[in-house]
C-alpha positions in Angstrom: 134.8 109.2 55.7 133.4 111.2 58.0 132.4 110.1 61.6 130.3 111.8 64.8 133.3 110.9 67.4 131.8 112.5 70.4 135.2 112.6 72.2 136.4 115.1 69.6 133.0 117.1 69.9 133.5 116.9 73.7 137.2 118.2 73.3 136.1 120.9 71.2 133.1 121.9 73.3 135.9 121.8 76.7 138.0 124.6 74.1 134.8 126.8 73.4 133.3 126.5 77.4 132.8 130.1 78.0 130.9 130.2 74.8 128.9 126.5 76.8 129.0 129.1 79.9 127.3 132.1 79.0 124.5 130.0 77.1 123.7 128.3 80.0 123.5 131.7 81.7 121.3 133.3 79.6 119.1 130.7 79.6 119.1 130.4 83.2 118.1 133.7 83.4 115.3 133.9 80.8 113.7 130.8 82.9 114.3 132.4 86.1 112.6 135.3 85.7 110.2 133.7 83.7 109.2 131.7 87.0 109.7 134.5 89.2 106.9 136.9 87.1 104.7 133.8 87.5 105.2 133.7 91.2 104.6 137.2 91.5 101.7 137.8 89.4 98.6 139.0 91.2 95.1 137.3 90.5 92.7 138.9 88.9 89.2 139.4 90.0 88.2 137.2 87.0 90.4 134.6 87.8 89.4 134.8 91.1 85.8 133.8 91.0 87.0 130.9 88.3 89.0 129.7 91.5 86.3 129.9 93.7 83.9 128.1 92.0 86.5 125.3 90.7 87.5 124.9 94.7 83.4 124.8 95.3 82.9 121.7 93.0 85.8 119.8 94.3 84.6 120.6 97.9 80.8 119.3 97.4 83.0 116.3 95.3 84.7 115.9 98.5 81.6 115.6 100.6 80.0 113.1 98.3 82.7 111.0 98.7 83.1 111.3 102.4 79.2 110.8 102.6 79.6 107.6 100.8 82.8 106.6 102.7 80.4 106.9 105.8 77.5 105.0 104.1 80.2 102.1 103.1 81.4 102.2 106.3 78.3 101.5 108.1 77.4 99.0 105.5 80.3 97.0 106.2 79.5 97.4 109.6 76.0 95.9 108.8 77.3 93.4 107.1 79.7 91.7 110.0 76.9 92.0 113.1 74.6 90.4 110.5 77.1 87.9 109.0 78.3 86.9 112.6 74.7 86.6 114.2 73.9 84.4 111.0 76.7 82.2 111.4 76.3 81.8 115.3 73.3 82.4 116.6 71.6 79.2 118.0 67.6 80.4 116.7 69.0 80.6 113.0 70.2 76.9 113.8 66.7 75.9 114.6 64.9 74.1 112.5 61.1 75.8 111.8 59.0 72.9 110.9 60.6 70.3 113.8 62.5 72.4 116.9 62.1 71.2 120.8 60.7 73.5 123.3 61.3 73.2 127.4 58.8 74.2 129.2 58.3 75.1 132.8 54.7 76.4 134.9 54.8 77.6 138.3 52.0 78.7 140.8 52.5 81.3 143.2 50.9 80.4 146.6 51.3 83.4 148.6 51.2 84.4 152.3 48.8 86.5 154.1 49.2 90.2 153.1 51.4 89.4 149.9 50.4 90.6 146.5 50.8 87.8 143.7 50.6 90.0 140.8 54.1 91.5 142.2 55.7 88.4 142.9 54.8 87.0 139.4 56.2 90.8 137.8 59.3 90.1 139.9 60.1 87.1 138.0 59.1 88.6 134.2 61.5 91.5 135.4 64.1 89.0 136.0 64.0 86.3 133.2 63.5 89.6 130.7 66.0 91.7 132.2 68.0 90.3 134.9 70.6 87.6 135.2 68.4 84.5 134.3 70.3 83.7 131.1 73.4 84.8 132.3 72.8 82.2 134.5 71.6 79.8 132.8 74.3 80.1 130.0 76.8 79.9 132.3 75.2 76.7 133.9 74.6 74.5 130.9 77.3 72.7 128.8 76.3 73.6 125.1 78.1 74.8 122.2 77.5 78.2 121.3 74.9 79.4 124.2 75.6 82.6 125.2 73.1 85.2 126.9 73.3 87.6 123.5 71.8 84.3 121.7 69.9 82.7 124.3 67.2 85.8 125.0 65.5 85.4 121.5 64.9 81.8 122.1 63.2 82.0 125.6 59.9 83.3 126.5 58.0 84.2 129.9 54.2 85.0 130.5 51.7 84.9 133.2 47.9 83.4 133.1 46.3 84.3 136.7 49.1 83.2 139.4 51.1 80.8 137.2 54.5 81.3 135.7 54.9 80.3 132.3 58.8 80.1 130.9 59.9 78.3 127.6 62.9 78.0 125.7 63.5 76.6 122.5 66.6 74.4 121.1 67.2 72.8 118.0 67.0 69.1 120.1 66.2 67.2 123.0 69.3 66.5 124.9 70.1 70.8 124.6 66.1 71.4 125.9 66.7 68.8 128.5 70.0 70.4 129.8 68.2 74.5 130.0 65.3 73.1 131.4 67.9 71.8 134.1 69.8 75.0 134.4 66.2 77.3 134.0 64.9 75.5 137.2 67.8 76.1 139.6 68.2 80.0 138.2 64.3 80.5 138.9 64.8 78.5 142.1 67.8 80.3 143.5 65.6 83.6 142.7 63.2 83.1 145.1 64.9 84.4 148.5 65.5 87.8 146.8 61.8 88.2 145.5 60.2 87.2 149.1 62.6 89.6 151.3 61.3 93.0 148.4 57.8 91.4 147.8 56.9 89.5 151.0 56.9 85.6 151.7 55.3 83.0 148.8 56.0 79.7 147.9 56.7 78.6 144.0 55.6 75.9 143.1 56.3 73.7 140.1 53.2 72.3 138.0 54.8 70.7 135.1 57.8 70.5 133.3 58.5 69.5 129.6 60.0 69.2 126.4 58.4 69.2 123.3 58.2 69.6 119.8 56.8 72.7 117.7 56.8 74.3 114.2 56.8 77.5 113.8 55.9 79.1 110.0 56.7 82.9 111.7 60.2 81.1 112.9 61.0 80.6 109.1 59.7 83.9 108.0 62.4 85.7 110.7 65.3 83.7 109.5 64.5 84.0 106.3 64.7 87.8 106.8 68.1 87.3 108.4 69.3 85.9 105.4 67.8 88.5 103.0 68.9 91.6 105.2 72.6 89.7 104.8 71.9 89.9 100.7 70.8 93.6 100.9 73.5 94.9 103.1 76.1 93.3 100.2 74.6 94.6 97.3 74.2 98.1 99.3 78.3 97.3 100.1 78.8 97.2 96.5 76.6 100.2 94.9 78.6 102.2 97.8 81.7 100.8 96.8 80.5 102.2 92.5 79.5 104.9 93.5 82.4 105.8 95.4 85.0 104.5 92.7 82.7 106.8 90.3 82.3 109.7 92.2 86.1 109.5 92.8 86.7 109.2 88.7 84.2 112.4 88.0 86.2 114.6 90.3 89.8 113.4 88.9 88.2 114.0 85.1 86.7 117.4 86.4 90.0 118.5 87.9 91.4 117.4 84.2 89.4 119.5 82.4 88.7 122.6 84.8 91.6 123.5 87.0 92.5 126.5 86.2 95.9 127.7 85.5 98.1 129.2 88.2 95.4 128.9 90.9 97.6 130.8 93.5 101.2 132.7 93.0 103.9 130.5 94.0 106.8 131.3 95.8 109.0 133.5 94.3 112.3 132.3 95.7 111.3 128.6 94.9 110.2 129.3 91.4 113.4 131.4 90.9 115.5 128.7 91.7 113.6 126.1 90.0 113.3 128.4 86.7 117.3 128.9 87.1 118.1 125.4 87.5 115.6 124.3 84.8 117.1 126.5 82.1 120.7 125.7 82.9 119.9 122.3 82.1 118.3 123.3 78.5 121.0 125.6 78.3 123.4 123.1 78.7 121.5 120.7 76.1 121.5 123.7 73.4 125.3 124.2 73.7 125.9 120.5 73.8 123.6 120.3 70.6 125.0 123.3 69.0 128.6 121.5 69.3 127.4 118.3 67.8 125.6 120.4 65.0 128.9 122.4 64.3 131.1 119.3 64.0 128.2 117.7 61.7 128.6 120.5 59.4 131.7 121.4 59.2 133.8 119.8 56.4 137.0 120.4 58.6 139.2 117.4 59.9 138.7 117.6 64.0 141.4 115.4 64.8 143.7 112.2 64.4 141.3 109.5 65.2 138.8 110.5 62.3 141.8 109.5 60.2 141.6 105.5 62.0 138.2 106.1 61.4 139.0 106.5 57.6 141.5 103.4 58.1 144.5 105.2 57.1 147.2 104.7 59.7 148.5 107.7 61.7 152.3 107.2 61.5 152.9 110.6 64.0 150.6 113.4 65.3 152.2 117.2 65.9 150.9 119.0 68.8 151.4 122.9 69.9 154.9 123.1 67.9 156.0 119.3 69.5 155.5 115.6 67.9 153.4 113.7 70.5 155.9 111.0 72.7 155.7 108.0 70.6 154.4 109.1 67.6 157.3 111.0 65.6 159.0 109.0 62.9 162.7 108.4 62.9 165.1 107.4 60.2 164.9 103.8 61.2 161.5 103.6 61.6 161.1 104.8 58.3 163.5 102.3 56.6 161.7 99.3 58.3 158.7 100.8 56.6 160.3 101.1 53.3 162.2 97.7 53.8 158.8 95.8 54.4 157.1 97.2 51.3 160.2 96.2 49.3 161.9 100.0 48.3 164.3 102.4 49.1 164.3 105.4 52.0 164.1 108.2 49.7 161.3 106.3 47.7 158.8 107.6 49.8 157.4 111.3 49.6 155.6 113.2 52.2 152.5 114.7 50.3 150.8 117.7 51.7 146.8 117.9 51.6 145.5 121.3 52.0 146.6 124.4 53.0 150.6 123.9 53.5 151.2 126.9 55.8 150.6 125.2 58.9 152.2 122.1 58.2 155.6 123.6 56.4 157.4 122.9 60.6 156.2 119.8 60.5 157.2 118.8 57.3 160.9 120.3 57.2 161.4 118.8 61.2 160.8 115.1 59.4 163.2 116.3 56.1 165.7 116.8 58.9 165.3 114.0 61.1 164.8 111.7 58.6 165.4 112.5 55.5 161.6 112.2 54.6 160.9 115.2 51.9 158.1 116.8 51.0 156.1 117.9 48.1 152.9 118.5 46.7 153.4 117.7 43.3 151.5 114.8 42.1 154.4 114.1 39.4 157.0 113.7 41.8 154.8 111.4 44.1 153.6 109.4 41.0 157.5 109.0 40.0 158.3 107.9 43.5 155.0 105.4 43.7 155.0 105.8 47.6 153.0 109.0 49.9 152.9 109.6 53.7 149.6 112.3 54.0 150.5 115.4 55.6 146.9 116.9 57.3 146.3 119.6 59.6 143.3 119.6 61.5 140.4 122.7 61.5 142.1 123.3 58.2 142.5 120.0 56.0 138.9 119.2 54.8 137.6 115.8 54.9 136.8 116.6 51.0 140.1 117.4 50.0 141.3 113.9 51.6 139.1 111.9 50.0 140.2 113.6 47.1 143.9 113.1 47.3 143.2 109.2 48.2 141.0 109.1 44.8 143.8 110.7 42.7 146.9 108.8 44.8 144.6 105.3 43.8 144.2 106.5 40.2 148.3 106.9 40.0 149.4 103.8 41.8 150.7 105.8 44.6 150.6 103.6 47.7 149.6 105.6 50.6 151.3 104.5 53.9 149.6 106.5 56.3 149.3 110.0 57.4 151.1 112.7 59.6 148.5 114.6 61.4 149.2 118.4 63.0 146.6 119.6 65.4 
């Protein structure tokens, strides 16, 4: 009949708290100092050079990592000027075996006392590394020119006192429109050369477009497209090598960090030790409560009789019967009335030790007439029993046993009286 009600093992660990109190001291204690002596343990010399070289490996871990980080880094790097010049630039656009060409030739006729040769470098100097395709980029209306993309597709040479400038496009109408544009920027160039170099006059031979192939043209773009392929798989044998590298040091940290690497702080472990073992002490008490009321055979209180389902007609406490629970005279005739017998047919029958229980049971003689004994003839006469129990003394044994006896003698059982 017995069952684990936890607000009885609560109730009784509330009555027993300095007992609760000075576990959870003690154990607060043992794990405080425990954590303090930790804290405040010197190193030895041994442990020392273990340290060392543990912090060694993770530092050259550390560096391999950083060193691919770097590596990935510039890879990525790599990998958008390549991606971006492959996507945009006009000469990849251009197609090797059929692309258009304009073409312009000059010839220098110079004036007495000016040297051709420096008129003619004047002009590389500025298609190679002046403003000439800013100039012309700015100048001609087509999608994607810029200066950055426009310098691998021209070309300027000399052959005796002729200027030679080309620039290829992937059709006619966009060679048409630079060879426009390359005209005026070379024309407009001319003042500035004369006033440095002395006076000349340029002037134009031929102009064209054409149309070329070029098997070197192909070989360049496919390299473009192959350096594109190598920087992504070196992106991803970074990106391995990194995820491995990262993997080896967590499973070397695993298996080599060495205990208690450097004392802690003493206050902080103290604290942390204390606070730690009040909780465990805590847990023992609690479990030491739950283990008592397991064990013991004792009744704890009233509801472990509901729990048994037999009805608890009034519950005693400290000396006093609980508000609303005593029996009166009247409530005991209705009782009597509704199971078809007289008052004084019912007996009040003591279970266990009757020491504790003898106030109880001569208050309810007195107030209502309700006798007691705790002889099994009598009560088998009468054919009716109220239970008289006092809890931490009645066992949960000896209950069961007066229910099996009570059963085997026809003795209806109306409920119990409980005294705690």
């Amino acid at each position: 009949m017995k069952n684990v009600n936890l607000k009885v093992v609560l109730s009784g660990y509330i009555k027993y708290w300095y007992l609760a109190v000075l576990t959870v001291i003690i154990c607060a204690g043992i794990f405080a100092y425990n954590g303090y002596s930790k804290a405040t343990k010197e190193i030895s010399d041994e442990k020392k050079e273990e340290i060392a070289e543990y912090e060694k490996a993770l530092a050259d871990y550390d560096e391999a990592i950083e060193n691919v980080v770097q590596l990935r880094a510039e890879g990525e790097a790599q990998i958008k000027e390549q991606q971006e010049y492959n996507d945009n630039s006009i000469y990849m656009k251009l197609n090797p075996n059929d692309y258009a060409v304009a073409s312009l030739q000059y010839t220098v006729v110079p004036e007495e006392g000016t040297d051709i040769g420096r008129v003619l470098s004047a002009y590389v100097q500025y298609i190679n590394t002046g403003s000439f395709y800013t100039g012309i980029a700015s100048m001609t209306q087509v999608q994607g020119l810029t200066e950055a993309y426009l310098k691998e597709l021209g070309w300027v040479g000399t052959n005796g006192n002729i200027l030679i400038v080309t620039i290829m496009m992937p059709d006619d109408e966009g060679a048409n429109a630079v060879l426009k544009s390359a005209k005026m920027a070379i024309g407009s160039r001319h003042d500035a050369i004369a006033i440095v170099q002395g006076g000349f006059e340029l002037e134009l031979l031929e102009e064209s477009v054409y149309h070329s192939s070029s098997l070197d043209m192909l070989n360049r773009q496919m390299g473009a497209v192959n350096n594109l392929k190598g920087y992504l798989n070196a992106a991803a044998d970074y990106e391995t090598k990194e995820v491995n590298t990262r993997a080896s040091k967590d499973s070397y940290i695993e298996k080599n960090e060495p205990e208690n690497m450097e004392p802690g702080n003493p206050r902080k472990e103290l604290v942390k030790g204390g606070i730690l073992g009040a909780v465990i002490g805590f847990v023992i008490s609690f479990a030491i409560a739950v283990l008592l009321y397991i064990m013991s055979d004792k009744l704890k209180s009233y509801e472990d009789m509901l729990f048994a389902n037999i009805a608890v007609i009034a519950r005693r406490r400290k000396g006093k019967f609980v508000k609303d629970t005593g029996v009166t005279k009247e409530e005991l005739a209705i009782m009597a009335k509704s199971r078809g017998v007289e008052t004084d047919g019912v007996l009040l029958y003591p279970v266990g030790d009757i020491s504790g229980m003898k106030e109880a049971a001569d208050e309810l003689e007195k107030s209502c007439e309700l006798v007691s004994s705790d002889s099994l003839t009598q009560v088998a006469d009468k054919g009716n029993a109220i239970l008289l129990v006092w809890c931490g003394h009645t066992t949960y044994g000896q209950i069961e046993e007066a229910r099996r006896v009570l059963e085997q003698l026809k003795v209806d059982v109306w409920g119990c009286v409980v005294v705690e």
